[in-house]
C-alpha positions in Angstrom: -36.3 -52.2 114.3 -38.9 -50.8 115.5 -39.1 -50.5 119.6 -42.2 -50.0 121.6 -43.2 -48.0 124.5 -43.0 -49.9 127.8 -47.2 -50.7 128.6 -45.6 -52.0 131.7 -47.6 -50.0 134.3 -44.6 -50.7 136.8 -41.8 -50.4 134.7 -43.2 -47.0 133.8 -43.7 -46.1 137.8 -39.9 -47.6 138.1 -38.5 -44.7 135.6 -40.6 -42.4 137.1 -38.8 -42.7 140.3 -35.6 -42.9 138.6 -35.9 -39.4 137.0 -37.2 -38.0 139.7 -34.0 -39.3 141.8 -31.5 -37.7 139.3 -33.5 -34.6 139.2 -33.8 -34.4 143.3 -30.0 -34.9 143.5 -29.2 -32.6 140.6 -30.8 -29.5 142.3 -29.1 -31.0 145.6 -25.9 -30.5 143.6 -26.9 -26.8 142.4 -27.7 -25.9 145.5 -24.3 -26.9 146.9 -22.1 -25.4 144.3 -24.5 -21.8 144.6 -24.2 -22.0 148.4 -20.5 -22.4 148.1 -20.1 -19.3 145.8 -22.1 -16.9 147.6 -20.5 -14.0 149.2 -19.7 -14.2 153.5 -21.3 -11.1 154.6 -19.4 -9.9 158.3 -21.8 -9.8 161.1 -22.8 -5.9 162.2 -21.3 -4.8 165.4 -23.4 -5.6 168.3 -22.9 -4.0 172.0 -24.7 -4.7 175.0 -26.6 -1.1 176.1 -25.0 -0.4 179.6 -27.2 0.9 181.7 -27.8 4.8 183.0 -26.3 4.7 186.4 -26.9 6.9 189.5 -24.6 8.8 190.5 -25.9 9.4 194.3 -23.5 7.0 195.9 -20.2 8.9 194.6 -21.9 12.6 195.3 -22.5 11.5 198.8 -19.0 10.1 199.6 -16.8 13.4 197.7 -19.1 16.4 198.7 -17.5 17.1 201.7 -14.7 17.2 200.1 -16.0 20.0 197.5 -15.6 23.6 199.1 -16.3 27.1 198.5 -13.6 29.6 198.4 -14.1 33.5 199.1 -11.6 35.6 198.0 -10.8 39.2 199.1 -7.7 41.9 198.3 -6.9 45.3 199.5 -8.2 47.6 196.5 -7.4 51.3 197.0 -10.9 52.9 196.4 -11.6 56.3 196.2 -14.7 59.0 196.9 -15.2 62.2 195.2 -12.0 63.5 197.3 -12.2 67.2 196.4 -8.9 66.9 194.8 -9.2 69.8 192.2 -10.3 72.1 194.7 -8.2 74.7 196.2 -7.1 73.7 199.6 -9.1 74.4 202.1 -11.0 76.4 199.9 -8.9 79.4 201.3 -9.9 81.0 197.7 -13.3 80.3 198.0 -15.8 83.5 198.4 -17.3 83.9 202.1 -20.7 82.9 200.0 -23.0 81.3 202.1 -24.9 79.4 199.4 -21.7 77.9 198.0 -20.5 76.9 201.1 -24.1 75.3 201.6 -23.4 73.5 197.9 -20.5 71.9 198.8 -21.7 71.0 202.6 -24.9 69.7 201.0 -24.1 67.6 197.8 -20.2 67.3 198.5 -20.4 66.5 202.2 -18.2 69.5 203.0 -18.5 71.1 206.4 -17.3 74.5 207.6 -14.0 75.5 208.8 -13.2 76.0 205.4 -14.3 72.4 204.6 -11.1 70.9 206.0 -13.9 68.1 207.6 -15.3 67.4 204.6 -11.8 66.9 203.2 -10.8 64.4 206.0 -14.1 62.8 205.6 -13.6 62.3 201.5 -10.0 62.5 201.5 -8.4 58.8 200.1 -9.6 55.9 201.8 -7.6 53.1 203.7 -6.7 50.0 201.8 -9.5 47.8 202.7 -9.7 44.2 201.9 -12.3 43.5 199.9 -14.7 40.4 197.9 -12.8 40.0 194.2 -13.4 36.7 193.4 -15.1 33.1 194.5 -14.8 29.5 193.1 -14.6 26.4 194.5 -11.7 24.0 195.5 -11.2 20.7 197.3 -9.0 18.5 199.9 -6.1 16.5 198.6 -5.0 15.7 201.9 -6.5 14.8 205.8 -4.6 17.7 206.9 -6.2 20.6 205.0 -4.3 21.1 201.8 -6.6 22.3 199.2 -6.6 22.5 195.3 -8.4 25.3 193.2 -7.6 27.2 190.0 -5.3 29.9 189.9 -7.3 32.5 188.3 -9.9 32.3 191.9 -7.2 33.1 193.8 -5.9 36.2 191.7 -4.2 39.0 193.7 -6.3 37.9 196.8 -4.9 38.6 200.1 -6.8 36.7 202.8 -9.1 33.7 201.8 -12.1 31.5 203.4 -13.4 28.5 202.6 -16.9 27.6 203.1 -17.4 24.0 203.9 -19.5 21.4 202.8 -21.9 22.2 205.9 -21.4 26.2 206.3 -18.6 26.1 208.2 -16.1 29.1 207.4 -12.4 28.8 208.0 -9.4 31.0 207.1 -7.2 29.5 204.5 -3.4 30.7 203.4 -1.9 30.5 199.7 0.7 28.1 199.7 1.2 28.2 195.8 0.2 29.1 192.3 1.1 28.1 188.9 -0.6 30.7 186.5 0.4 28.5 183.5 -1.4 25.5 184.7 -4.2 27.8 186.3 -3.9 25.5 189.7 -3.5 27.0 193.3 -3.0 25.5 196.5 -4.5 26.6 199.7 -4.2 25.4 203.1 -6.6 25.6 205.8 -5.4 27.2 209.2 -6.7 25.4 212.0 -6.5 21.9 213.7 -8.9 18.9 212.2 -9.4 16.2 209.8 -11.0 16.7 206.8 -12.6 14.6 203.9 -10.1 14.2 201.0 -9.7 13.1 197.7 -7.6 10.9 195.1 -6.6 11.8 191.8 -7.1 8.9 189.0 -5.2 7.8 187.0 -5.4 10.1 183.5 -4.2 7.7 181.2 -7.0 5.9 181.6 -9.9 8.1 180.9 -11.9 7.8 177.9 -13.8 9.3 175.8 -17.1 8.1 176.3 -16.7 7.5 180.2 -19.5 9.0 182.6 -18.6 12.1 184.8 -19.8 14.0 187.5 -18.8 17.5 187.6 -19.2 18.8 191.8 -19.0 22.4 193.2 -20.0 24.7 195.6 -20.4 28.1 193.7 -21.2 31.1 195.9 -21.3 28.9 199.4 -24.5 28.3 198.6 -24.3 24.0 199.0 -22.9 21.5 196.3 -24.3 21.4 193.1 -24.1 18.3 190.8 -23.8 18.2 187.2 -23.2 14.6 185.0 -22.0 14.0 181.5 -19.4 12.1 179.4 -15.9 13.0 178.1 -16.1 14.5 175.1 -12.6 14.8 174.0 -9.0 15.0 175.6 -6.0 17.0 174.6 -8.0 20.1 174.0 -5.9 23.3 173.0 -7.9 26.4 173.9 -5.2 29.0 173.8 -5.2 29.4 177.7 -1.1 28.7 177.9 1.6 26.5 177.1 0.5 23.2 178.5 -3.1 23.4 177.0 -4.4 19.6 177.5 -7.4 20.1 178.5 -10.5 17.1 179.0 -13.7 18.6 177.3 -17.1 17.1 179.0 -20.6 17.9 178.2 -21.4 18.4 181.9 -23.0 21.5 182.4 -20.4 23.8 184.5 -22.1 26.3 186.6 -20.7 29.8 187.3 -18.4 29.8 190.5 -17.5 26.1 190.1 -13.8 27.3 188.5 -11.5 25.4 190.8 -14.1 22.6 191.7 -13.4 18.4 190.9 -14.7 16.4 188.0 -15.1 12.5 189.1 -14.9 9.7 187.6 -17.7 6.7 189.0 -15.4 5.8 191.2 -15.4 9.4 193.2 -11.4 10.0 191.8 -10.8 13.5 190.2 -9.9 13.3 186.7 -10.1 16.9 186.4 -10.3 20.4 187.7 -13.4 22.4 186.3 -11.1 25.5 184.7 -12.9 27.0 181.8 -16.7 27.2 180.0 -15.3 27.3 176.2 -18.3 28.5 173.8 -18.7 30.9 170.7 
């Protein structure tokens, strides 16, 4: 039996619709099974840029607390003391143009140039410049920190305040194997002082601002971030030292490094570089 195509303009339309129902819901249904096989890709890590911030508020509130320290000791120097001449020159030749030699270009007089050997004989232990750095107040009263290689073999010490003031200072301690000193300011008078933060909670990564007063010549500034902790440089048994990438000037040895909230998280000790 034979059956013939539908001439049925709208039964034709009517199948029409129908196929192109199952095909619309067919993709529907590929699509959903694809979707549902594909892969979850994890989103990339995304972190709000902090912004650069100014440091001008903490310098102004710690610099007075950043000093200058001059050091001096008594170092036995010598002039061309005549030593490995005859005494007196009593051997010497009554020469007239030796004597004028050694009064000329060895500042020998006459009387047998026993002036010239009083006036080039050893010279009196005199105190003299050996070191400077910098250091700063941990207390109202005039205690001071700084590094113990500033100090040295000093014998008397001045520190140079924030606004040129000078002021004699005594060695309370040292402690050559953490390179730290302590100082202590003679004299009456409250002075600007700072904290210490808390160490276990710096970072790597976290701002600093590196402050000294090299040569007495007035604060200078210097920011950066912590670039490592627990650095072993071979300076002495409890190398633990916090590497920034603050520039350290010469003569800032002893001087604080801050944290944005003006707290020292370190003492400026050492300028590592090949």
């Amino acid at each position: 039996m034979n059956i013939a195509p539908n001439s049925n303009p709208r039964t034709r339309k009517r199948l029409l619709a129908a196929a192109a129902s199952v095909a619309i819901a067919g993709a529907i249904g590929f699509g959903a099974v694809a979707t549902g096989t594909a892969p979850v890709l994890a989103e990339a890590v995304r972190v709000e840029a902090p912004q650069v911030p100014s440091f001008a508020d903490v310098v102004e509130r710690v610099s007075p607390a950043v000093v200058s320290v001059r050091v001096k000791a008594k170092i036995e120097t010598t002039a061309d003391d005549g030593s490995d001449l005859p005494d007196a020159f009593g051997n010497l030749p009554d020469d007239p143009q030796l004597r004028r030699f050694f009064r000329e270009f060895r500042g020998f007089g006459d009387q047998d140039g026993r002036d010239g050997m009083r006036r080039f004989g050893r010279r009196d232990r005199q105190p003299r410049p050996v070191a400077q750095g910098s250091g700063f107040f941990i207390s109202e009263d005039g205690y001071l920190v700084t590094n113990n290689h500033v100090v040295g073999d000093g014998t008397s010490f001045t520190v140079v305040m924030h606004d040129g003031k000078e002021l004699d200072a005594k060695l309370v301690g040292t402690d050559p194997r953490t390179d730290l000193a302590v100082l202590k300011v003679e004299g009456d008078g409250k002075f600007t002082y700072v904290d210490f933060a808390d160490d276990s909670k710096v970072r790597v990564g976290d701002w600093v601002v590196a402050v000294g007063n090299p040569f007495g010549l007035g604060g200078t500034v210097t920011a950066g971030i912590v670039s490592a902790r627990g650095r072993d440089i071979g300076a002495g048994p409890y190398d633990d030292f916090i590497q920034i990438d603050a520039s350290v000037n010469r003569g800032n040895s002893g001087g604080p490094t801050f944290n944005l909230n003006g707290q020292v998280v370190g003492i400026n000790t050492a300028i590592f570089s090949p």
